[in-house]
C-alpha positions, -999 to 999 in steps of 0.1 A, spaced: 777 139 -250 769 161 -219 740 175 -236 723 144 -242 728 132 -213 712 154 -195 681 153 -219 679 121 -208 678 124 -174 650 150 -179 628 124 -198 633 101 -169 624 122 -142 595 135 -168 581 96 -173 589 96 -134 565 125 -128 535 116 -153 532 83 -134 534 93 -101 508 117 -116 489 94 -127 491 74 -89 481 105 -76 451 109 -90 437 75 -95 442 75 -59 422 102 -50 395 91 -78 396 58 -55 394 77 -22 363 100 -33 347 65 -44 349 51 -9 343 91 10 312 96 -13 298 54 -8 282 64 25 263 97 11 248 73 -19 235 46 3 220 71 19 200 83 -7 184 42 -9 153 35 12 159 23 43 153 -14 56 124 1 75 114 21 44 113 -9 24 96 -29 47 68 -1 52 62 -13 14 56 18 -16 17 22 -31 4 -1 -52 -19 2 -87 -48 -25 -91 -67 -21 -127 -108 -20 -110 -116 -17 -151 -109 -58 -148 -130 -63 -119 -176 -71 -130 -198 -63 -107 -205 -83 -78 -168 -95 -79 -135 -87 -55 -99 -91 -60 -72 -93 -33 -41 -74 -34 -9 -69 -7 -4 -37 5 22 -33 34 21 -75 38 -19 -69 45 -48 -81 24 -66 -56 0 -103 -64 -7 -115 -45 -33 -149 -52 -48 -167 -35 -73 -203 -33 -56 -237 -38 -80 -263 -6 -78 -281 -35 -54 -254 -36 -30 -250 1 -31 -284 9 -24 -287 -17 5 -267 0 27 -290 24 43 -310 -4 53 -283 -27 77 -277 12 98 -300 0 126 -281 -35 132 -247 -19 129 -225 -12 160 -209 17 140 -235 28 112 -214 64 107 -181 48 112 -175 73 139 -154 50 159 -135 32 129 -106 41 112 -107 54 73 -91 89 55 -115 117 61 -129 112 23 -145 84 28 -161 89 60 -198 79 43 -224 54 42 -201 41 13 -170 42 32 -154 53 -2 -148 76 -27 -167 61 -54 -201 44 -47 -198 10 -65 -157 8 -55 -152 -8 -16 -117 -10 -3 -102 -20 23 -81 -37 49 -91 -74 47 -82 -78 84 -108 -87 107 -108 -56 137 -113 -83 165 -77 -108 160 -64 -97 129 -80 -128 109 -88 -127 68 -127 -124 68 -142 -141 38 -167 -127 15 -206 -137 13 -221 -114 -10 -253 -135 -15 -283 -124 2 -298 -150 25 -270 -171 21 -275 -203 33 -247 -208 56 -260 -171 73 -293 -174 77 -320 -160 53 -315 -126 66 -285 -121 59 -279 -86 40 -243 -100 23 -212 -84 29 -179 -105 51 -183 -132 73 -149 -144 97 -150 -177 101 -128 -179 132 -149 -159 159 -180 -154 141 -174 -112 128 -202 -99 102 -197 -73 85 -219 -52 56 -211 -46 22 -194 -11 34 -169 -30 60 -189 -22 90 -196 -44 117 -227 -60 130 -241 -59 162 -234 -90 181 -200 -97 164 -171 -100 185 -151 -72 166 -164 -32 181 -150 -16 151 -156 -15 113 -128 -28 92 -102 -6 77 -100 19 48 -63 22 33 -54 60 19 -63 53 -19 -73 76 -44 -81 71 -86 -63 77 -117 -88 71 -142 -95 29 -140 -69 26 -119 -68 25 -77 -40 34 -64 -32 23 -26 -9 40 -1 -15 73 -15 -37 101 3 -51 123 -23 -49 152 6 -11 143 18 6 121 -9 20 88 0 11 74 29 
C-alpha cells in the first residue's frame, strides 16, 4: 500500500510540474511577443515615411504622340507627355523669349539639365505645379492657339496669373513665375518611367 502511494504522489507532483511547465513557458512566449512588438513596428515606415509617398511606374508605351497623362507623385501632379519630333525640334527656337533658356536657375536632377529638360528627347516630365503659387498649369500644345495668340509656340498655359511655359517646362518672359517648372528624379526601365527614383542615388 505504501508503495503505491507514494507513486502516486509522484505522478501528482509530476502533472503538477509539466503544467506549471507549460505556464512557464507560454508566459515567456507571451512576454517575448509584447518585448519584441516595439522592434517590429519599427521596422514599418514611418507616418512621415509614408506620407513622403514611395516611386511610382507610369507605362509611356500607352501614351501617342502629342498626348500627356497625369499621375500623383508625393500628392503633386505628374505631367508627362510624349513630345512629336515637331515639338522636340522647336525648342531651340523659344531660347530668346525664355527667362531661364539653360534652366540655370530652375530645379531638375543633373541628367536632365538640357534644352530637353529630360533624359529622353520625345519624353517631358515633370512637376505640374505652376513655380509662381503652386497652381495646376494646363496644357496648350497647339501652335497659334487661339486663346494665345498666333504666336504662340505651344507648351502650358496657368490660367490663374497668366504663367507660359514651353514644351520643355520653361518659363516665358513676361510670366509672373521666375523659374522653370520642376523635374522629379525619374529614370526608365524599358517602356516604363519610374518617378521618385534618381538613377545616380536610388530613391528619392
Amino acid at each position: 500500500m505504501t508503495d503505491i502511494a507514494v507513486t502516486d504522489e509522484q505522478e501528482i507532483d509530476q502533472s503538477r510540474r509539466r503544467f506549471l511547465t507549460a505556464a512557464t513557458v507560454a508566459t515567456g512566449a507571451v512576454g517575448t511577443v509584447f518585448a519584441i512588438t516595439p522592434f517590429i513596428k519599427s521596422w514599418n515606415p514611418s507616418e512621415r515615411a509614408r506620407a513622403l509617398g514611395a516611386p511610382i511606374e507610369v507605362d509611356v508605351a500607352k501614351i501617342e504622340p502629342g498626348q500627356m497623362v497625369i499621375a500623383t507623385w508625393r500628392k503633386q501632379a505628374i505631367y508627362i507627355v510624349h513630345r512629336t519630333p515637331e515639338m522636340v525640334a522647336s525648342l531651340p527656337k523659344n531660347d530668346a523669349q525664355l527667362k531661364d533658356p539653360t534652366s540655370s536657375d530652375s530645379l531638375q536632377p543633373l541628367y536632365a539639365t538640357n534644352e530637353m529638360r529630360s533624359v529622353k528627347p520625345d519624353y517631358l516630365v515633370l512637376i505640374g505645379i505652376c513655380t509662381h503659387l503652386g497652381c495646376l498649369p494646363k496644357q496648350h500644345f497647339e501652335r497659334g492657339d487661339a486663346s494665345l495668340g498666333a504666336d504662340w509656340p505651344g507648351g502650358f498655359f496657368c490660367p490663374c496669373h497668366g504663367s507660359k511655359f514651353d514644351m520643355a517646362g520653361r518659363v516665358f518672359a513676361g510670366s509672373p513665375a521666375s523659374v522653370n517648372l520642376s523635374i522629379p528624379p525619374y529614370e526608365f526601365r524599358g517602356d516604363t518611367v519610374v518617378i521618385g527614383v534618381d538613377p545616380q542615388k536610388g530613391v528619392a
